[in-house]
DOVO-23182 format. One line per field, with one value per residue (C-alpha): residue number from 1; x negated, y, z. Coordinates in steps of 0.02 Angstrom, whole numbers, padded with zeros to 5 digits. Example, Ala and Ser with C-alpha at 12.3 -4.5 7.8 and 13.67 -1.06 7.14 Angstrom:
<pts>
i: (1 | 2)
X: (-00615 | -00684)
Y: (-00225 | -00053)
Z: (00390 | 00357)
</pts>
This chain:
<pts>
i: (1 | 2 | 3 | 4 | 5 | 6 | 7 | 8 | 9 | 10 | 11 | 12 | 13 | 14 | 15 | 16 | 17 | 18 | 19 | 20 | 21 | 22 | 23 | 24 | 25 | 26 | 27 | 28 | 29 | 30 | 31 | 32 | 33 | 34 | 35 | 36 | 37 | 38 | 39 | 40 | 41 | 42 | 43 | 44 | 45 | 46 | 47 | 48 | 49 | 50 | 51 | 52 | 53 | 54 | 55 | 56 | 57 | 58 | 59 | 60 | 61 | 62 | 63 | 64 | 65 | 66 | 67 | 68 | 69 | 70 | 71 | 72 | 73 | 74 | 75 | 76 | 77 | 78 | 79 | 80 | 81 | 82 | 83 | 84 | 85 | 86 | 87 | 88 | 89 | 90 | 91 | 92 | 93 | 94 | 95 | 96 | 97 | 98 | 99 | 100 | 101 | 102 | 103 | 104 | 105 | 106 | 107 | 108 | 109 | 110 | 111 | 112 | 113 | 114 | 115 | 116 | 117 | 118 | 119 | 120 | 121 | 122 | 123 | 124 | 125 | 126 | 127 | 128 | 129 | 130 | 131 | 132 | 133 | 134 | 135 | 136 | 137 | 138 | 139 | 140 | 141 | 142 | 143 | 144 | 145 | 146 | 147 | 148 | 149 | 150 | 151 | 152 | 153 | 154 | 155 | 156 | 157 | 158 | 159 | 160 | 161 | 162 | 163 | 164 | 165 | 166 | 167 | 168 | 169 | 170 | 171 | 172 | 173 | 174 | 175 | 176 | 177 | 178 | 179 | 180 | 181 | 182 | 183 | 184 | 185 | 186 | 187 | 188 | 189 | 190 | 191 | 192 | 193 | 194 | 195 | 196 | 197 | 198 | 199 | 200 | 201 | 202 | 203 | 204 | 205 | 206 | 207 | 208 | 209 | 210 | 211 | 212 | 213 | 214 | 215 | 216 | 217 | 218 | 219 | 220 | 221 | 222 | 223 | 224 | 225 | 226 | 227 | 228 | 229 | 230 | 231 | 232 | 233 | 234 | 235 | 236 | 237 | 238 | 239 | 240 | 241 | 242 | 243 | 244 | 245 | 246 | 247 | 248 | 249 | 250 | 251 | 252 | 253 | 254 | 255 | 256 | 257 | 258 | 259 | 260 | 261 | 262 | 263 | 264 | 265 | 266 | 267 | 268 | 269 | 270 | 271 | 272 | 273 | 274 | 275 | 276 | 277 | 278 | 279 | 280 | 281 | 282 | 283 | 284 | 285 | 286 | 287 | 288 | 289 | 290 | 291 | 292 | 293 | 294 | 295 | 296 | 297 | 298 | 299 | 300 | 301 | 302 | 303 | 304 | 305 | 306 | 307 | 308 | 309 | 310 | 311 | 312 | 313 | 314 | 315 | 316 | 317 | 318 | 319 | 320 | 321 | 322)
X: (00719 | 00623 | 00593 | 00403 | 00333 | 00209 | 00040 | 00016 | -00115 | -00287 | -00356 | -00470 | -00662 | -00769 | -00941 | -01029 | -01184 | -01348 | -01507 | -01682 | -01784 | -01711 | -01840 | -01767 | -01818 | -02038 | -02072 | -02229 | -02356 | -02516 | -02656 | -02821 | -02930 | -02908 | -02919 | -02939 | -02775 | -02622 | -02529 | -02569 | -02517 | -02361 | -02329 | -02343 | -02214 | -02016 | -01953 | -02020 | -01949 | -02088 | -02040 | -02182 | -02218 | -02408 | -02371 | -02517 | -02426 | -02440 | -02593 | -02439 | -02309 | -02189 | -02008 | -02046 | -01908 | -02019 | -01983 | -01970 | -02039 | -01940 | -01892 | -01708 | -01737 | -01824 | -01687 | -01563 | -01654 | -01650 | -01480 | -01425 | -01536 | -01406 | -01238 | -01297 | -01307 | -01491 | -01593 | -01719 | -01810 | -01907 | -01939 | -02109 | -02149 | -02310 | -02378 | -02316 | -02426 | -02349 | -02186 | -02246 | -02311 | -02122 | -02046 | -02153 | -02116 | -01927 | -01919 | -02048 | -01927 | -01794 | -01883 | -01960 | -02125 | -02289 | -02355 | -02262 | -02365 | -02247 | -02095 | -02010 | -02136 | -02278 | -02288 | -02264 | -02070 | -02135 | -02198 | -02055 | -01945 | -02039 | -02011 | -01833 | -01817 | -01935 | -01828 | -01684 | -01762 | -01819 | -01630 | -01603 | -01716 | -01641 | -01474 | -01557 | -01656 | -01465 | -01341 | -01450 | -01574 | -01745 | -01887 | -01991 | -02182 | -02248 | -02415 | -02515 | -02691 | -02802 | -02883 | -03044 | -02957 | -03013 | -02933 | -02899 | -02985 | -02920 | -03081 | -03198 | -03260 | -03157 | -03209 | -03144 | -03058 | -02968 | -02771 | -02637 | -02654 | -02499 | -02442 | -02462 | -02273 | -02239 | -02357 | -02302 | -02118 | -02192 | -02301 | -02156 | -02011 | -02100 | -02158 | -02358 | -02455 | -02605 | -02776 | -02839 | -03023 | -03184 | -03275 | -03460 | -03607 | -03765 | -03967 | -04102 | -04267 | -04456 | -04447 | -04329 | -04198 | -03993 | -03911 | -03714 | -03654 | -03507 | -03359 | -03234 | -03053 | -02981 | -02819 | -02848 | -02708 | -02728 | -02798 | -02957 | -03085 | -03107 | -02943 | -02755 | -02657 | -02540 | -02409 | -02278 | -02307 | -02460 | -02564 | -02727 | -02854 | -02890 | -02834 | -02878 | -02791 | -02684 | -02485 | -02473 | -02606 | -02500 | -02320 | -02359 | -02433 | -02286 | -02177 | -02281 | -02288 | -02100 | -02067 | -02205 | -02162 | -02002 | -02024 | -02160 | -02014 | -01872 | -01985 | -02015 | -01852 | -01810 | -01930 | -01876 | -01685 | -01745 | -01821 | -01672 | -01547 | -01642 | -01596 | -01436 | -01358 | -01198 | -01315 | -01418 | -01252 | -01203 | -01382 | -01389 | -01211 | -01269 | -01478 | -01357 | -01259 | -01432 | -01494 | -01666 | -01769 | -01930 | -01855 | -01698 | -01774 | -01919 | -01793 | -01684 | -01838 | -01880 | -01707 | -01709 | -01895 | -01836 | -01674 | -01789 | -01906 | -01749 | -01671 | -01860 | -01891 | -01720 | -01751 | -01907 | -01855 | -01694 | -01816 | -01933 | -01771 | -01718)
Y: (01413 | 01513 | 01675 | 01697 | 01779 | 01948 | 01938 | 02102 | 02211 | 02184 | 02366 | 02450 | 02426 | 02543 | 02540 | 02537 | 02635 | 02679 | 02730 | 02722 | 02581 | 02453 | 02356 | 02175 | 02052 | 01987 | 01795 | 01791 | 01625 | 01650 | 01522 | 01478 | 01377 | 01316 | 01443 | 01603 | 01668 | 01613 | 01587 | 01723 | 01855 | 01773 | 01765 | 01972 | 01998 | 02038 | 01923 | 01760 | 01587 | 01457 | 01299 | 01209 | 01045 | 01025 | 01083 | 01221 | 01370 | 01306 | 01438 | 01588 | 01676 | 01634 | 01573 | 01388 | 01235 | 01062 | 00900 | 00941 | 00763 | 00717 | 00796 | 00790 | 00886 | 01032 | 01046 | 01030 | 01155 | 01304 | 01266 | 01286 | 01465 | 01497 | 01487 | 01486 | 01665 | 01717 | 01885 | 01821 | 01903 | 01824 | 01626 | 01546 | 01372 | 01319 | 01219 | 01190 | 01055 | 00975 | 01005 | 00902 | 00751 | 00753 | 00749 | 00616 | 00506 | 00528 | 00477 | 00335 | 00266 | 00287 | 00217 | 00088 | 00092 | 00137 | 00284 | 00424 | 00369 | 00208 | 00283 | 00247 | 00135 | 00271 | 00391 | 00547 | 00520 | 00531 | 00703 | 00764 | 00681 | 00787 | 00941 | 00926 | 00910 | 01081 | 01164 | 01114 | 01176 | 01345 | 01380 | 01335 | 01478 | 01589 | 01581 | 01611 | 01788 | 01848 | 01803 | 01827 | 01941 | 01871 | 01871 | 01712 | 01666 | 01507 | 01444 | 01331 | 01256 | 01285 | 01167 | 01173 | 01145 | 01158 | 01302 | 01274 | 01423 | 01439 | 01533 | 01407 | 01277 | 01249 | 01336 | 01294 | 01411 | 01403 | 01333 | 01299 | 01130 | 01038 | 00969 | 01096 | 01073 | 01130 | 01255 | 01319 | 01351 | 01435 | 01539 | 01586 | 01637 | 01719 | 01904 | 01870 | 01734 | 01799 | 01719 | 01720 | 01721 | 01753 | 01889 | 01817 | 01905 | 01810 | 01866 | 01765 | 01772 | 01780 | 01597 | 01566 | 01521 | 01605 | 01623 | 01668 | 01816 | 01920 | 01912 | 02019 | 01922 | 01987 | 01966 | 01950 | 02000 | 01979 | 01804 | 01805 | 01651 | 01614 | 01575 | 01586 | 01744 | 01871 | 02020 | 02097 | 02270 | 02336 | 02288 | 02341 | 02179 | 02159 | 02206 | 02167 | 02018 | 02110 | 02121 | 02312 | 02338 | 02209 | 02265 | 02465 | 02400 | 02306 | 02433 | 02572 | 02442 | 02398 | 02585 | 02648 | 02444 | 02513 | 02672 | 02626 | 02490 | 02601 | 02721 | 02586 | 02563 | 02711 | 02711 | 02526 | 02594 | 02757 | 02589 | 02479 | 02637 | 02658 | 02491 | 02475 | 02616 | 02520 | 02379 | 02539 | 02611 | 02463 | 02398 | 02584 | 02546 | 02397 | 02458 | 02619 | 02467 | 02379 | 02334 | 02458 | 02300 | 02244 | 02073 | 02131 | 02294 | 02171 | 02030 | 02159 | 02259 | 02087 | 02058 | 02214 | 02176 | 02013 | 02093 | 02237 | 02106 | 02005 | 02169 | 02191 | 02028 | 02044 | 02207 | 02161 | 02004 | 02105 | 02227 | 02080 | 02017 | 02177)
Z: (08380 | 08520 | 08477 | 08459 | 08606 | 08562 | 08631 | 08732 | 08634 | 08734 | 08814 | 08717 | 08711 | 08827 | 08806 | 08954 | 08926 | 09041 | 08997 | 09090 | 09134 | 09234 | 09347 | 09364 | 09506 | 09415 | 09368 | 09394 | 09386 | 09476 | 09460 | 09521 | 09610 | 09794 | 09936 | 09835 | 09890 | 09794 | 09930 | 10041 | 09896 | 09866 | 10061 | 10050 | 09921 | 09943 | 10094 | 10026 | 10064 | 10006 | 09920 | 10018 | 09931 | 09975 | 10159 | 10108 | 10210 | 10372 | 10422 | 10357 | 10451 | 10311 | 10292 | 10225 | 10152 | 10201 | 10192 | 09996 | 09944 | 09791 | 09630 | 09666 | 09837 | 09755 | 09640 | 09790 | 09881 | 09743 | 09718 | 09891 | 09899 | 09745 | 09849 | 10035 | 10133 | 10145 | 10158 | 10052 | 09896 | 09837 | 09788 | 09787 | 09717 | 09773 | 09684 | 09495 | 09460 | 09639 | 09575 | 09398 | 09490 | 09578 | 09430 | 09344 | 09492 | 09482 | 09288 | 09316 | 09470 | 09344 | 09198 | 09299 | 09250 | 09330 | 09230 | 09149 | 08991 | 08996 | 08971 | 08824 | 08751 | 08737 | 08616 | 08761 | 08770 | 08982 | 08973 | 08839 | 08978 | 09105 | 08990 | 08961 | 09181 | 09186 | 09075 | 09185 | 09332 | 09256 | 09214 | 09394 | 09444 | 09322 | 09395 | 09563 | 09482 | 09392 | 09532 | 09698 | 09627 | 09684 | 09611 | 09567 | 09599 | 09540 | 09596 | 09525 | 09528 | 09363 | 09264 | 09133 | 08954 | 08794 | 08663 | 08488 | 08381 | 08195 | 08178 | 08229 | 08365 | 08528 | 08700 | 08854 | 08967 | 09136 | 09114 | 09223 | 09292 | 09231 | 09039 | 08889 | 08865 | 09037 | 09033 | 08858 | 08960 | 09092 | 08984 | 08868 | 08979 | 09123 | 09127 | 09199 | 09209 | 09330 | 09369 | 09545 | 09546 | 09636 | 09528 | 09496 | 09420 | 09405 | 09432 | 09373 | 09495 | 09442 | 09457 | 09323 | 09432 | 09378 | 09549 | 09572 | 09695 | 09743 | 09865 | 09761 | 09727 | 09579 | 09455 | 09293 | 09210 | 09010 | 08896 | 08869 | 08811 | 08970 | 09059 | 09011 | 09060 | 09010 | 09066 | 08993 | 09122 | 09035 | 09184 | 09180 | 09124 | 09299 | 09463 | 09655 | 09712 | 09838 | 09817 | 09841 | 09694 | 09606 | 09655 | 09599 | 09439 | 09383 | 09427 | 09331 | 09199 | 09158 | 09141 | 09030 | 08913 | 08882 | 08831 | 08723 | 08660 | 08630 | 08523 | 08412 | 08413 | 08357 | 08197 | 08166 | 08134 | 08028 | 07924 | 07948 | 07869 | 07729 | 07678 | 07749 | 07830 | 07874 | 07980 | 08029 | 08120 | 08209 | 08280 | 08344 | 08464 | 08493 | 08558 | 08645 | 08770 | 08760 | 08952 | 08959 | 09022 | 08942 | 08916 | 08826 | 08729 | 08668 | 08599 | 08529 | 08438 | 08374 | 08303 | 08215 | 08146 | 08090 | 07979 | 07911 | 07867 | 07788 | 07687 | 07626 | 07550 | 07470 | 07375 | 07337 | 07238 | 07171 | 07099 | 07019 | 06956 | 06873)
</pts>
């Protein structure tokens, strides 16, 4: 019989620590209405290449991919801008909602039916069919923000839609203008989602009469009843809807999030070894190799949350036992 052969003993572990904030390339969605200026912010950030697929960019001095006309090209072309040599920094899709009605067509060819509400007999298999191709397309662009490093700005065109209230009657409010599925993704996984808009104020005359004025373009950076939004930077509310007011605000933002993250942090362990001092010890080597971004400091405080939660309920019913 062969002699059994000894598996060489693997090196030893280093951690590989760093501290400090660490600003990773944004995903950002910016919405509005037509002609306020989605496209001409965008245009402004990082080196942008646009993913032009309502040949809207034509009036900007900007790197553009045309000819984008199906759903299987736009996937082509953020592959390619995965392996191919480029200088650029920055990605723009403009528009989402162009991108949706690309992907509808492609499953209804497939499907062969007429209407994305026809697919699989009704019942919104079309749009979860849509859903399923967004999220395949947003881990595209993922592996285009970790292994090239550029940033990601999706446009879109908003939409009136009502919004459920647990508290009482629905309002309506500015949305992005594609499926609630899609949007939910969108919402979820990126960092801001940022409403363009005109800023209006309204007089009424002697007459009666409630006229509109103001010129001022705006960003309004958190939800409100009115339209859909949100930031993970600590933007102010609203901000002019220029890139440099935009660009020093996320990067004052990421590094005041995490430190106000990693504070809570530190209480939530204090709390976590007082019920488990042993757990306590190893979430603490684990947050110390932790990457100081908002996106992994925020999952990881949530983690901890979760097991303190966990430990809690457990002593609690261990005392009710007792």
């Amino acid at each position: 019989m062969n002699a059994p052969q000894i598996q060489p003993k693997p090196a030893p572990f280093k951690l590989n620590i760093s501290r400090g904030s660490k600003r990773e390339p944004p995903r950002l969605v910016v919405h509005g209405g037509p002609g306020i200026g989605k496209s001409t912010l965008a245009s402004c950030a990082p080196e942008p290449i646009f993913l032009d697929l309502e040949h809207g960019t034509l009036q900007l001095d900007v790197a553009r991919v045309a000819d984008l006309d199906t759903w299987d090209a736009l996937l082509a072309a953020v592959r390619a801008l995965q392996t191919e040599p480029h200088d650029f920094r920055t990605l723009v899709l403009d528009t989402l909602d162009r991108a949706e009605w690309l992907c509808w067509q492609a499953i209804c060819q497939r499907e062969r039916v007429d209407s994305i509400e026809k697919v699989g007999r009704g019942f919104g298999k079309g749009y979860t069919a849509a859903y399923e191709a967004f999220r395949a397309l947003a881990r595209e662009l993922d592996v285009l923000r970790t292994r090239r490093g550029m940033g990601l700005i999706l446009i879109a065109h908003s939409k009136i839609e009502k919004a459920p209230n647990a508290l009482g009657d629905e309002y309506e409010r500015w949305t992005l203008k594609v499926h609630k599925q899609v949007a939910g993704l969108f919402y979820e996984s990126f960092d801001a989602i940022l409403f363009a808009r005109l800023e209006t104020f309204t007089s009424k005359s002697e007459s009666g009469k409630v006229k509109g004025f103001g010129d001022r373009r705006v960003l309004e950076t958190q939800e409100s009843p009115g339209w859909l939004a949100k930031n993970r930077y600590r933007l102010p509310p609203q901000i002019p809807l220029s890139w440099d007011d935009l660009a020093a605000g996320l990067a004052r933002g990421a590094d005041e999030l995490v430190a106000s993250l990693r504070t809570e942090i530190e209480a939530a362990l204090v709390e976590l070894a007082a019920l488990d001092p042993a757990r306590a010890e190893k979430a603490r080597s684990i947050y110390l190799n932790t990457a100081p971004t908002p996106d992994v400091t925020g999952v990881f405080l949530n983690q901890l949350r979760a097991r303190i939660a966990e430990l809690s309920a457990k002593a609690a019913t261990e005392q009710t036992a007792t």
